[in-house]
N, C-alpha and C positions, 0 to 999 in steps of 0.2 A: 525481736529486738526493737527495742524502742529509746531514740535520744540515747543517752546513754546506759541503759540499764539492759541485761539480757537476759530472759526465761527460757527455763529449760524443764518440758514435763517427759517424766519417766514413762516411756509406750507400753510398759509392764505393769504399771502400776497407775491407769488413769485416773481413778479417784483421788488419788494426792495429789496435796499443791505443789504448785509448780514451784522449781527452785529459781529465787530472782538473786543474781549480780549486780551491781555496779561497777562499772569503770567510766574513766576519763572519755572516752566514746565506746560506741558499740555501732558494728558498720553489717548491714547485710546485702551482701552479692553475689548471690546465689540463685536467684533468677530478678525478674521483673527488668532486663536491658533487653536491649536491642543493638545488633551487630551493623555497621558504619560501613560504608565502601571500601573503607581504607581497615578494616578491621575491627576496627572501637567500638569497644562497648559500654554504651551510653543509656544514661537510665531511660527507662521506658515509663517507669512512677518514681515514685517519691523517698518508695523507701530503701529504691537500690542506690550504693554508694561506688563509685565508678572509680578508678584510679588516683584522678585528679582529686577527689573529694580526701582522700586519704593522705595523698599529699601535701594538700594545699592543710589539713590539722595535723598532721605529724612532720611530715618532710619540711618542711619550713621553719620549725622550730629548730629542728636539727642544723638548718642551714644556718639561721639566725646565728645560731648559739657558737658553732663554729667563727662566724664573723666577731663574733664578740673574744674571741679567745679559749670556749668551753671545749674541752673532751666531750665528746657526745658519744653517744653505741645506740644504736636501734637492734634489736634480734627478735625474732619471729619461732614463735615455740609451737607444736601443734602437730598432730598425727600425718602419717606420709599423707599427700593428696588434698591434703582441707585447705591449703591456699598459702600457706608461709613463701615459697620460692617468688609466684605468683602477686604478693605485697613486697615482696624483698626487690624483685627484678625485674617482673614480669615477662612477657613476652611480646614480640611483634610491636604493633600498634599502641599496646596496652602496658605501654614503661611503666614499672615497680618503680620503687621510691629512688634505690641506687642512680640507677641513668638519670633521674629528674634531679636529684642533687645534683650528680655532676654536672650535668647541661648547665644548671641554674648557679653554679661555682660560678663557671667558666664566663657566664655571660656579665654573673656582679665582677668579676675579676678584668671584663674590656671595660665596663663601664664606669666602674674606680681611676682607670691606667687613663681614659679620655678627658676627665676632671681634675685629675691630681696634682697636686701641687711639687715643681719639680725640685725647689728647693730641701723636698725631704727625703728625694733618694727612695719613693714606696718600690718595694720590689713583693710581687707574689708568687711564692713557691708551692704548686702542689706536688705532692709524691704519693705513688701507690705500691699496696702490697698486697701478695694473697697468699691466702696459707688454707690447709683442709685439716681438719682432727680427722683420722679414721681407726678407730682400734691403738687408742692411744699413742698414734705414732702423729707426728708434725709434718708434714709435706709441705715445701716451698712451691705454690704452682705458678710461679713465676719463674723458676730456674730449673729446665728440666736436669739440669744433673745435680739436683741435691736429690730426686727419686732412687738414685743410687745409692744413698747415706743409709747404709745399713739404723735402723731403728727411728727412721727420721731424726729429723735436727732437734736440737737439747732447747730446752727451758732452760734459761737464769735468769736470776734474780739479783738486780743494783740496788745498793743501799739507799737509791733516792726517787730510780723511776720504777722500782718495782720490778715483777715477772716481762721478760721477754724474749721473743726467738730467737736463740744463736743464730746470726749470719743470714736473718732472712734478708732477702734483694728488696732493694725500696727505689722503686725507678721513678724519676721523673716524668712529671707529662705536663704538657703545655695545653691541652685542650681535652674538648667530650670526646672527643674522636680517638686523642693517644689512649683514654681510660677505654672508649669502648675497645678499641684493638687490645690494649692487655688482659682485659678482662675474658675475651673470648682466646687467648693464647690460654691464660692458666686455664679456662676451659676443657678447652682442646687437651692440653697435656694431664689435666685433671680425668676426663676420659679415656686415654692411651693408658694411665695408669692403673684405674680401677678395674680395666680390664686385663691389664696383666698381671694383676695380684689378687685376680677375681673378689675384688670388695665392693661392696654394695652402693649404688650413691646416698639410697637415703637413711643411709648410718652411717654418714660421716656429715662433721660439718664446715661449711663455709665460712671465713672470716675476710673481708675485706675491709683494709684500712687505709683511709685517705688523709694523709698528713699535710697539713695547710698550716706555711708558716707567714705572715705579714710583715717584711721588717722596711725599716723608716727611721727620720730621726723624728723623737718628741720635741717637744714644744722648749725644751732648752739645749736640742741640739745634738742630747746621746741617740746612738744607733742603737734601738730598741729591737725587740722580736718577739711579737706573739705568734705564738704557739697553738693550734688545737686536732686534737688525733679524733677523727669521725672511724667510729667504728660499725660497721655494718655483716650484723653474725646472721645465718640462718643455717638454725640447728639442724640435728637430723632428727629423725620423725620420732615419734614421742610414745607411740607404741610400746607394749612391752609383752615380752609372755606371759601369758595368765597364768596366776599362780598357780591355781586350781589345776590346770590344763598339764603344767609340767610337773604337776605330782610323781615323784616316784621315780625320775630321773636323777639318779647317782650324780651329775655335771651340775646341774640346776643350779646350785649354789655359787659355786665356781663358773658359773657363765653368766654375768652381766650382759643384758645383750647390748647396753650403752651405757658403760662405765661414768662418762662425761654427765649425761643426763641425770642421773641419779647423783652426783654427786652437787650438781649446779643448784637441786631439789632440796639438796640437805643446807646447802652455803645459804639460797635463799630462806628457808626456813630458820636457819640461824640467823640471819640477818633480819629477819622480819621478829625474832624476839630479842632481838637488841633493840629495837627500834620502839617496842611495848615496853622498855629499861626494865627486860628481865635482866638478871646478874648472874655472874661465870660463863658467857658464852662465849665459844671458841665456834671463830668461822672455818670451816675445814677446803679454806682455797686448794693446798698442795695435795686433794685428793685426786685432782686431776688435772689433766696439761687444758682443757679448756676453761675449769675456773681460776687457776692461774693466770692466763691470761688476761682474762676478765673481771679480775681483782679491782681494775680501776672502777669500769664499770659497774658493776655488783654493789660497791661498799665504799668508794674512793671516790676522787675528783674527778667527777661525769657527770653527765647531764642524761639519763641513760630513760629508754622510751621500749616497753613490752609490747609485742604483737603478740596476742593469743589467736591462733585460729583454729577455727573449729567444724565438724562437717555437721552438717542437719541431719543426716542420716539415722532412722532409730537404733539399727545394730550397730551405731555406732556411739550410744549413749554414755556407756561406761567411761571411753575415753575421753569424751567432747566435758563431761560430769571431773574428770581427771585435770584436764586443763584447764579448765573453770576456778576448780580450787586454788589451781598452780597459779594461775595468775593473779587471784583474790588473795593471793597470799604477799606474791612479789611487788604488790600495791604497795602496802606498809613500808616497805623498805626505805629509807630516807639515806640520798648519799648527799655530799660538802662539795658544791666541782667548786674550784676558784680559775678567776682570770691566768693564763698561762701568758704571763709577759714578763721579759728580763732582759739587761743589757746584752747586744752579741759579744760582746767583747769580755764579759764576765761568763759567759756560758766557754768560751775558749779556756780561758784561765783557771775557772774546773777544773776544767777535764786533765789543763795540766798538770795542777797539783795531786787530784785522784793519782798519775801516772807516776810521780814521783812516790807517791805513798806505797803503791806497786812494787814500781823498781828496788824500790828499798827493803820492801817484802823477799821479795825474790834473791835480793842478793845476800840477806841475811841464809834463807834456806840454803842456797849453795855453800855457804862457808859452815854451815852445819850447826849455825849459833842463832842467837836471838828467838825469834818467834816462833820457827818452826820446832827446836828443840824443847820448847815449853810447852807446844802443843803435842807433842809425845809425851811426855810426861803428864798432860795430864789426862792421858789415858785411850788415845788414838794411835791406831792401825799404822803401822807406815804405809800402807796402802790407801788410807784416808787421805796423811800427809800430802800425799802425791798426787790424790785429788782434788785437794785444795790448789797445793802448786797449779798444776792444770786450768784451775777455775782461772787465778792471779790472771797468768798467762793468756787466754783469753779476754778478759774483762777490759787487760793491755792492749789488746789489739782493737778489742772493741771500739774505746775511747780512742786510739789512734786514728783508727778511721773514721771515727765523727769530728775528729780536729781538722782532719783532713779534708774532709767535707764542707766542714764550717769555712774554713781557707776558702776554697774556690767561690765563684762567681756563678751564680746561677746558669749563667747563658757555658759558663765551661761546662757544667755539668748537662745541661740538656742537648749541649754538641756532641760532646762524647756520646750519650744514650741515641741520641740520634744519627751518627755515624755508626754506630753499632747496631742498629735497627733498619739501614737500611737499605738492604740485603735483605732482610726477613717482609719488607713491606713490598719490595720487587718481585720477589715472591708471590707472595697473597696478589697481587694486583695481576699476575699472569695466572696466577691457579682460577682466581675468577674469571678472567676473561675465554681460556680452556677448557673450565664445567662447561661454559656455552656449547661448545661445539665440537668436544670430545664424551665418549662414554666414559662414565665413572660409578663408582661406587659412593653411596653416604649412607653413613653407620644408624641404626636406631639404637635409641636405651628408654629402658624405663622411668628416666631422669627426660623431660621433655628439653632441658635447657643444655643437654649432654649430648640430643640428637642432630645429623645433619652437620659434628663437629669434623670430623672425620672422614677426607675424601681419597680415593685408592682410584687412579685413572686407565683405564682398558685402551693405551696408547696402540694407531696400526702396530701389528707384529705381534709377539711373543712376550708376554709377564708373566714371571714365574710367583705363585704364590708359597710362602712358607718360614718356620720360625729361624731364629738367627743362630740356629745351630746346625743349618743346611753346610754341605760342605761349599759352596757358594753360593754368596747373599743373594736372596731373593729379592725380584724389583719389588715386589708387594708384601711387606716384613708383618707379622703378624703374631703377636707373642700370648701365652695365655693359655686354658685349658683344651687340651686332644686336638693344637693345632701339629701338626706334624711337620720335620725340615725342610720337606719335598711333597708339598698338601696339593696343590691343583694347579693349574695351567693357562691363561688365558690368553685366547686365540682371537684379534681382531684385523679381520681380513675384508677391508674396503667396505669398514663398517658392520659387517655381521661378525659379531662376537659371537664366541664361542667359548664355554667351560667346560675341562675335563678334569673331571676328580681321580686322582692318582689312590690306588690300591690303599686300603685301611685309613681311610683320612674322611671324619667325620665331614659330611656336606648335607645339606636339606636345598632345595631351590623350590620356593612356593611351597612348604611345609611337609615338599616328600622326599626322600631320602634318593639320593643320585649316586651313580655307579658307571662309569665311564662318562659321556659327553653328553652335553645338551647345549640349544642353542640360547642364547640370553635376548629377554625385549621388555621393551620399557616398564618400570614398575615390579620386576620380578622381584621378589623375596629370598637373600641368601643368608646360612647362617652355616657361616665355616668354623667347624668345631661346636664345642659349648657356652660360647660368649658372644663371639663375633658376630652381629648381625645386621647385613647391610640391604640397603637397596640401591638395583639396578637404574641409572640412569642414561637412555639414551637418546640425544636429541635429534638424531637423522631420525627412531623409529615413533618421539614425538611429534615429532611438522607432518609424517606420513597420515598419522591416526590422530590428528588433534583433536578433531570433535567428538572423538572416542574417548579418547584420557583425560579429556577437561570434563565431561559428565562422571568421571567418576573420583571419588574423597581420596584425597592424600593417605597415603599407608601410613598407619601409627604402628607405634610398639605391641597397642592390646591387639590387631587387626592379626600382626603377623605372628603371634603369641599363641591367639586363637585359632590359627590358620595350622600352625603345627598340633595344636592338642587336637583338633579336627581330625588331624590325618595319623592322630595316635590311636583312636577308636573313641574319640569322647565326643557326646553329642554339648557341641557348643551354639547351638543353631540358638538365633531369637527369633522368636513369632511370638503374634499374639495370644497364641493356646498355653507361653509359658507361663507357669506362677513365678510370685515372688522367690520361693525356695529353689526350683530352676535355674532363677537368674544370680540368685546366691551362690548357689553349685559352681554355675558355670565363672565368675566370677573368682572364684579360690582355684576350680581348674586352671584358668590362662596364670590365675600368681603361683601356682603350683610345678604346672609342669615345666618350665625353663630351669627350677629349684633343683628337681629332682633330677632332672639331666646334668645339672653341675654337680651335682655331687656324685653321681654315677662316674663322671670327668675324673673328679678328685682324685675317689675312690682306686680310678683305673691309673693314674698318674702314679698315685702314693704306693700302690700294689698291694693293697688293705684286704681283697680277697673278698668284698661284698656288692652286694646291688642295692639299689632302690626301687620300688616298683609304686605308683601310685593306687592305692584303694577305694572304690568310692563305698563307703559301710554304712549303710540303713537304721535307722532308730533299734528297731526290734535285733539288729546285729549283736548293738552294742549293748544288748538286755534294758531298752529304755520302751514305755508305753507311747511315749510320741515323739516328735522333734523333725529333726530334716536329715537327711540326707549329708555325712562329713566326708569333706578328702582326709584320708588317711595315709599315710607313707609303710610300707612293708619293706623291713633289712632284713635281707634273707643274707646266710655266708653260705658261696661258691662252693666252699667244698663238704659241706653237708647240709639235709635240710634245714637245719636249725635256721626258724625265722621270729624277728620280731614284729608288731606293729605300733606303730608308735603315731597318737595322736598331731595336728596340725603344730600346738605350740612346744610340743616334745621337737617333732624334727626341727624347727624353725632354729631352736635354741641348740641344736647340735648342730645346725646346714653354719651356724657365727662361728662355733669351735672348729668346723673343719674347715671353713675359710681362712681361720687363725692359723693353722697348721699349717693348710697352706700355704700360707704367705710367708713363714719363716722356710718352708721345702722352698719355694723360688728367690727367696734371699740366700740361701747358701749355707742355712742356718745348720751347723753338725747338731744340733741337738732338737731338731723342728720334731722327730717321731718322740713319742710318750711313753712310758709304762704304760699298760692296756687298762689302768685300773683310771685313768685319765686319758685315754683314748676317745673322741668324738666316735670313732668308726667298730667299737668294740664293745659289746654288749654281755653278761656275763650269763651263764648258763642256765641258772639257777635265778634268774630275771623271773618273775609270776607274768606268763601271758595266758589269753584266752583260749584253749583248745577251742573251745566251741562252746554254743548254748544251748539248753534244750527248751520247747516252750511247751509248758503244758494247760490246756483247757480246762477247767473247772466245772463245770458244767453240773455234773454229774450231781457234786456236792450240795449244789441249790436244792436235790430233791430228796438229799440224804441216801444218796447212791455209793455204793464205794468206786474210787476211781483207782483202777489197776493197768501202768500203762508202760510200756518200752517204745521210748521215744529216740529217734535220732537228736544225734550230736550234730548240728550245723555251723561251719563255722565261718566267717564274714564275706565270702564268697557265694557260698549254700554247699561245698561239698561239703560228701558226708563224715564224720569223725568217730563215727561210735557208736554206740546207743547205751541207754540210759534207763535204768529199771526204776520208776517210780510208785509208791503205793498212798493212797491215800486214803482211808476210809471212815466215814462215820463212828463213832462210839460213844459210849458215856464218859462221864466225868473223868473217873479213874482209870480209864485207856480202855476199859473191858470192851468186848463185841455187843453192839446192838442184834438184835434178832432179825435172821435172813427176810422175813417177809417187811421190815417196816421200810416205812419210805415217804415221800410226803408227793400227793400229786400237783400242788400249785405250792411253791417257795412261798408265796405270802403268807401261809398258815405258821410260820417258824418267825414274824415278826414278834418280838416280845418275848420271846424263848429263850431258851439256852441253847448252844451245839457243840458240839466236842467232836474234835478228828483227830484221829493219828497219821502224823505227816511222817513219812519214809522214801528216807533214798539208799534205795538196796545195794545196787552196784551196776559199774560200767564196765563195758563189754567193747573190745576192737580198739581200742583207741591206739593213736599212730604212736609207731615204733617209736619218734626219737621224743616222746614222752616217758620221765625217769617218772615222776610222780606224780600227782593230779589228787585233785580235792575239790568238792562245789560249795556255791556261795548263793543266797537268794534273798530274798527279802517279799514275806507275803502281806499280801494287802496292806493294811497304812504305818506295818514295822519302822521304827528307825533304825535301830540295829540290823546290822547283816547277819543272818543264818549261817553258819560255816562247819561243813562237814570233815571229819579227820584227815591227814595226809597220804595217801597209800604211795607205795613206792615199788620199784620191783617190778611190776607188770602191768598189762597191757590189759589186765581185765579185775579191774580194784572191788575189794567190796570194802562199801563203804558204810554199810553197816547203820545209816543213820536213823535216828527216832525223836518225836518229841509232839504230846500232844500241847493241838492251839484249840484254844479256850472263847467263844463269844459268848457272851452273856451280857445284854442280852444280844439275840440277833438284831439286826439291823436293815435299813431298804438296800443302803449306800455296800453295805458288806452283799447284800443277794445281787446287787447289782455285777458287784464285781465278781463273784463265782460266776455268774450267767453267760458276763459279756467280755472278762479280761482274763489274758492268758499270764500263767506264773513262768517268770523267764527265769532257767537253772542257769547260773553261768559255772561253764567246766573249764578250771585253771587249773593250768599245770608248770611245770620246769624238767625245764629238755636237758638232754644227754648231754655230755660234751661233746660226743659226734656222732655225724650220723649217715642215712644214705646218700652219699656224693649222687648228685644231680646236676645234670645240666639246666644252666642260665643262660636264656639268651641275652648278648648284648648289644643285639640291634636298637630298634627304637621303641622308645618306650608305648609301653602298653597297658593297657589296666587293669585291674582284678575289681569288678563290680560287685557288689553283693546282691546274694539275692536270699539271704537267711531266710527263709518263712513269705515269700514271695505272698502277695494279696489272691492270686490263685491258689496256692499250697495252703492260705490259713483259711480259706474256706471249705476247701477240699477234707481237710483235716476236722473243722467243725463240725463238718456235716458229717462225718466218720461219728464221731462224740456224738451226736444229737442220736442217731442212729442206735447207738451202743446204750446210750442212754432208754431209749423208747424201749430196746428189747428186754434191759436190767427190768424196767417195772412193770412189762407185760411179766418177766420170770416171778415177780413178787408180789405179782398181782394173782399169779397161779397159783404160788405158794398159801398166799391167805385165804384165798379162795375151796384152797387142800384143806386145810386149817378148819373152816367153816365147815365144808362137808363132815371132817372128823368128827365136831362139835354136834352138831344132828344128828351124824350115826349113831355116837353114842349116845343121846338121850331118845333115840329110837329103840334102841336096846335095852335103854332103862324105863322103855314105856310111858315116855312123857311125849305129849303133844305141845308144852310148849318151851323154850328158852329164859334165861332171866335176862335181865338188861344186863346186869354183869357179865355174865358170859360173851352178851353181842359183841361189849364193850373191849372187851377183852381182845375181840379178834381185832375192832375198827378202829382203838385205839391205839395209842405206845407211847411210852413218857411223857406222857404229859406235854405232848409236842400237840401237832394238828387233827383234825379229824383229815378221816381219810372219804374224800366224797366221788371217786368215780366210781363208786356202787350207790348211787344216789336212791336207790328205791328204797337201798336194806337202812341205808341212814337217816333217811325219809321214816321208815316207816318208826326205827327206834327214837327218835325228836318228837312222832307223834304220840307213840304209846308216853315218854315223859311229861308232853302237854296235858295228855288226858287225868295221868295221874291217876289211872288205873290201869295201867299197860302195863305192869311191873312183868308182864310175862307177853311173851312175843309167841306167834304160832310156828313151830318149826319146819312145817311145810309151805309158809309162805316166803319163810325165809330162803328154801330150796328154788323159790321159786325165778 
């Protein structure tokens, strides 16, 4: 990154140029700082860009612009992790742009009020709101009981301010400090929530909006009021499923995994070709509840500012290459903001005639004449009708309480908010002063800005933990996946606490599974049920061990993440001996296995009758010559073996759909379960998976050996599934058999040749019961097409009957190379029964199925078998020719000749026209010299014996 322009080179592809960007800036902070006593992180050179730097060229515009009377939106687009929340909000020490506007409101807002001239009555109102998109529902997270509004709250649309939230709360604040306290409540209640509806933080998004109005009298005395809504969005991560990856999943289509995102993708591309005055273009706002919203912003009167962030990462190119575009696009876009200033007393007067307009709507409908009757007629639903009424009726109330609004007195309305708040602010001022010097609990998430929100106190005595369907509430209420009514117990008795997990009620403490009591101390790791996960804080057993717990780092989410996959069987350990693909591994493990255990939750909740089990499967598993090491997810169903395996962005994009499902089961939804042909958790029988694969060695063929071989079926694990009759053997052209003696001692003699083999796959033998059919699939040496052998069905032992000879001409290094040193991977697919042997599922804690298909001890073991089998073929056909020869002198002993022709030698030493054969070097020796001499036309046949 340089000034403003950004490169970015492909780690795949280094000889190509690099791909260069422009933008308005390009910021990199991603290392070159240095961390501040008090936190900050301040550049250490030149070309790291620090908070302040980012503010002081975006954030201040924003402010500016505001002052002036503009709509402004900042939003922050960019894959989970690359920095958007981080630019949005920051943390600690290191304020994002939000806290520094507001600060910087707040402080132009005293020092206007210390100058102003009083003759004009300035008064400054600001007001905030928060709302989250999650799976296109709206959440107020300012009002915890609009989480109750079945389908969250409605979008509408006014004929002059555009889309907006039904009834979202817009509360006054008077200071940084009212904003930071609301901001950390929708917080708070933004985490209560997503854990009760198990949705994810970084697929949903955040919009905070701070409404600043200025009113005064102008310069001839009317009571004026500008206007400006600062909107500040950070999206959810920008990720998507690969396409390639969720091939072949029947949901794929029908699973958006971010309906919002894609559609914000399409508006701005639509708006970026209205802005090149293409013609017919239709912006598609109403494809979602967040570009609706954002309608002002996007294409209307805003002053609107892109954060693109991006990670450095190489595996992480595609995407960063994704966002790059994204935002080299949203460049173009050109929106119109204008000054937002009007008389107050005319914005009153609106809204009463709009209400008149209304009422007179409405009373026409009830008398069953005028507009409503003509909107039947021309060709609407009475059930539309009713809809509309509805809308009327609302839009009435809407406008009522903005009149209403308008009427009061600033200081009325911030007394109110303030006597209503302050209860909730006595509160927090005693709950902090009691984290002090009581033991408590504080929640981790994967969300860094979601941690720490959430405190649960281990008061002396007896807390009972459990959800709110306990037949009496529980002092520790806890809602959400496999928490139980009556879950666990906590005992604090003059400071030693104590936890005792009550009979079937999911607990881990330090990432291992607890079953009646233990005692709790500072820093412990809890995670009650499949969500909830907190740590222990206690401060009598902190002052005890201080210089013990101050040497060691604060517990994060990956720590305690890692700490559980640890004690699942996964090696998560970093040392220096790991490679990069190691730390990759391990890396998708800690994202994996919290995933897999909610959806085990789900599954057991909804009573879906499956498992999840996590896979770790090998290059050579999945029939590939190289690569790393993938997590993979195995659904197995409970009541027979029938299992599937389903790659990272298969499950990802099913773990959204049974989230989905879920959320309408915890809302009450009678119709939340599916047909199973749209079921997340139902997979159909008749699904093509991989029995297994067989790998076969080539070897042989380099020397024009026939290779004859019954190979195990292995399949992603390394047990065994079968075995597998394959034949392979040298021939001519037209499939015919070459002669048992030929063969070639060094493969480079067949450079420049022809060769021909007949490739056969006979049939499979064993293969497991609840396989109905099975068929193989391969692909040799640099085929693009895949090979595909017939369907068998019926049994457990197919013939598969397959044939087909492969043709090089000529041979090649690159082709001996790969007979030599690469093995041919058969993949064996089948389609299972619809039922089968009932087996028992543990559903303890998860555990993994490693692979070990063709382990680097088994494929050398197996080589050296082939090199073996290989040496003894052309010692057998080295005997054979050797037969051949003596034949060849006996009979010209019997026909009383003493010598051979070269023909005949030829005969034995050579064969099609392929190589000579030189480990009988004397007898090839000697027939090279008799041609040199060019009298040797006859060879002695006692030398030759010789």
């Amino acid at each position: 990154m340089n000034d403003n322009s950004t490169m970015i080179k492909d780690p795949h592809n280094p000889t190509q140029e690099p791909r260069r960007f422009t933008f308005d800036y390009s910021y990199w902070s991603h290392d070159g700082f240095k961390t501040l006593e008090n936190g900050y992180l301040a550049a250490e050179d030149k070309k790291y860009a620090d908070q302040q730097i980012v503010f002081d060229n975006l954030g201040q515009g924003v402010l500016d612009n505001a002052w002036k009377g503009y709509n402004c939106c900042l939003f922050a687009y960019g894959q989970t992790g690359s920095g958007k929340s981080y630019s949005i909000v920051g943390y600690g020490a290191n304020k994002g742009i939000v806290p520094i506007v507001c600060e910087e409101l707040f402080k132009g807002i005293e020092s206007k009020k210390k100058t102003a001239d009083k003759s004009k009555e300035e008064e400054y109102q600001v007001s905030l709101s928060m709302m989250e998109i999650y799976n296109e529902q709206v959440r107020d997270l300012l009002n915890a009981k609009a989480f109750k509004v079945k389908g969250g709250i409605k979008i509408r649309q006014h004929p002059d301010k555009g889309f907006y939230a039904e009834g979202l709360l817009k509360v006054p604040v008077k200071s940084y400090e009212d904003i930071n306290s609301r901001i950390n409540e929708g917080t708070r209640n933004r985490t209560i929530a997503s854990t009760r509806m198990n949705a994810t933080s970084s697929r949903a998004h955040t919009i905070v909006s701070i409404s600043f109005a200025q009113k005064g009298l102008n310069d001839v005395g009317k009571n004026m009021t500008k206007t400006s809504i600062i909107n500040l969005v950070d999206l959810a991560g920008s990720e998507r499923v690969d396409s390639t990856g969720a091939t072949g999943d029947r949901l794929k289509e029908g699973a958006m995994i971010n309906q919002s995102l894609s559609s914000l993708g399409n508006c701005i591309k639509a708006l970026a070709d209205m802005s090149a005055k293409k013609k017919g273009i239709i912006v598609p706002y109403r494809d979602s509840k967040l570009t609706m919203l954002l309608k002002n912003a996007l294409g209307g009167n805003s002053k609107t500012i892109m954060i693109a962030a991006i990670s450095p990462a190489d595996i992480n190119f595609e995407e960063t290459m994704s966002t790059l575009r994204y935002a080299d696009r949203a460049k173009a876009i050109k929106t119109k903001a204008v000054v937002n200033e009007s008389p107050t007393d005319k914005l009153i007067r609106e809204l009463k005639e709009e209400n008149a307009r209304l009422i007179e709507a409405l009373e026409k409908s009830k008398q069953g004449g005028g507009g409503m009757t003509e909107t039947i007629q021309q060709g609407f639903t009475e059930a539309e009708v009713d809809q509309m009424k509805q809308d009327l009726l609302m839009q009435l109330k809407q406008n009522e309480e903005e009149m209403e609004v308008a009427k009061k007195t600033w200081e009325q309305r911030l007394s109110e908010v303030n006597a209503a708040n302050m209860e909730k602010l006595q509160q927090e001022r005693q709950k902090q002063e009691e984290m002090k010097v009581i033991p408590h609990f504080w929640n981790l998430n994967e969300d860094p800005a979601l941690t720490g929100i959430v405190i649960h106190f281990a008061k002396e005595g007896v807390a009972k933990i459990g959800n709110d369907k306990a037949k009496a509430m529980p002092d520790i209420v806890l809602s959400g996946l496999s928490i139980q009514p009556e879950h666990a117990v906590v005992v604090n008795e003059k400071n030693c606490v104590k936890l005792k997990v009550l009979p079937a009620a999911k607990t881990l403490v330090n990432g291992k599974d607890v079953d009646g009591e233990i005692e709790l101390h500072h820093n412990d790791r809890i995670m009650f049920g499949s969500k909830h996960l907190f740590v222990f804080h206690h401060p009598q057993d902190l002052a005890k061990n201080k210089q013990k717990q101050e040497a060691i780092a604060p517990v994060t989410y990956d720590q305690a993440q890692k700490e559980i996959a640890a004690n699942s069987g996964f090696d998560v350990q970093q040392g220096p001996g790991k490679s990069k693909e190691d730390l990759l591994l391990q890396e998708d493990l800690i994202e994996m296995v919290p995933m897999v255990n909610e959806v085990n939750a789900m599954s057991d909740e909804l009573k879906k009758n499956v498992r999840f089990q996590i896979a770790l499967v090998s290059p050579k598993a999945r029939g590939l010559k190289t690569g790393r090491t993938e997590v993979m997810v195995i659904m197995k169903n409970v009541k027979n073996e029938n299992e599937f395996l389903w790659n990272k962005d298969k499950f990802l994009n099913r773990r959204y759909l049974m989230q989905e499902m879920y959320q309408y089961f915890v809302e009450g939804d009678k119709d939340w379960d599916r047909e199973k042909e749209n079921d997340p958790f139902w997979e159909p029988v008749d699904t093509e998976i991989i029995v297994g694969n067989a790998h076969i060695y080539l070897q042989p063929l380099a020397y024009q050996i026939e290779l004859e071989e019954t190979v195990w079926i292995t399949d992603y694990r390394g047990n065994e599934q079968g075995h597998l009759r394959v034949e392979v053997n040298p021939c001519k052209e037209d499939g015919s058999d070459l002669p048992d003696e030929e063969f070639v001692d060094d493969p480079k003699d067949l450079i420049g040749k022809s060769a021909h083999y007949k490739f056969q796959i006979l049939y499979g033998r064993g293969l497991p019961t609840r396989i109905a059919k099975s068929f193989c699939k391969f692909q040799f040496y640099v085929e693009k097409n895949v090979s595909v052998t017939k369907e068998i069905g019926g049994t457990r032992n197919p013939e598969y009957c397959y044939e087909r000879i492969l043709h090089f001409n000529p041979v090649t290094k690159n082709l001996l190379d790969y007979l030599s040193e690469e093995m041919l991977v058969i993949n064996i697919m089948g389609r299972q029964k619809e039922g089968g042997t009932p087996q028992r599922v543990s559903r303890g804690k998860q555990s993994s199925a490693v692979s070990r298909s063709v382990s680097q001890v088994d494929e050398e073991k197996y080589k050296l078998m082939v090199d073996l089998n290989t040496e003894k073929r052309k010692v057998e056909k080295l005997q054979q020719r050797m037969q051949k020869l003596h034949n060849v002198v006996q009979t010209a002993k019997q026909q009383k000749r003493d010598t051979l022709t070269l023909e005949e030698v030829e005969n034995i030493l050579y064969y099609g026209e392929l190589a000579k054969f030189r480990a009988v070097g004397r007898i090839v020796g000697m027939s090279e010299v008799a041609k040199k001499n060019n009298d040797g036309k006859t060879t002695s046949a006692a030398c030759l014996m010789q």
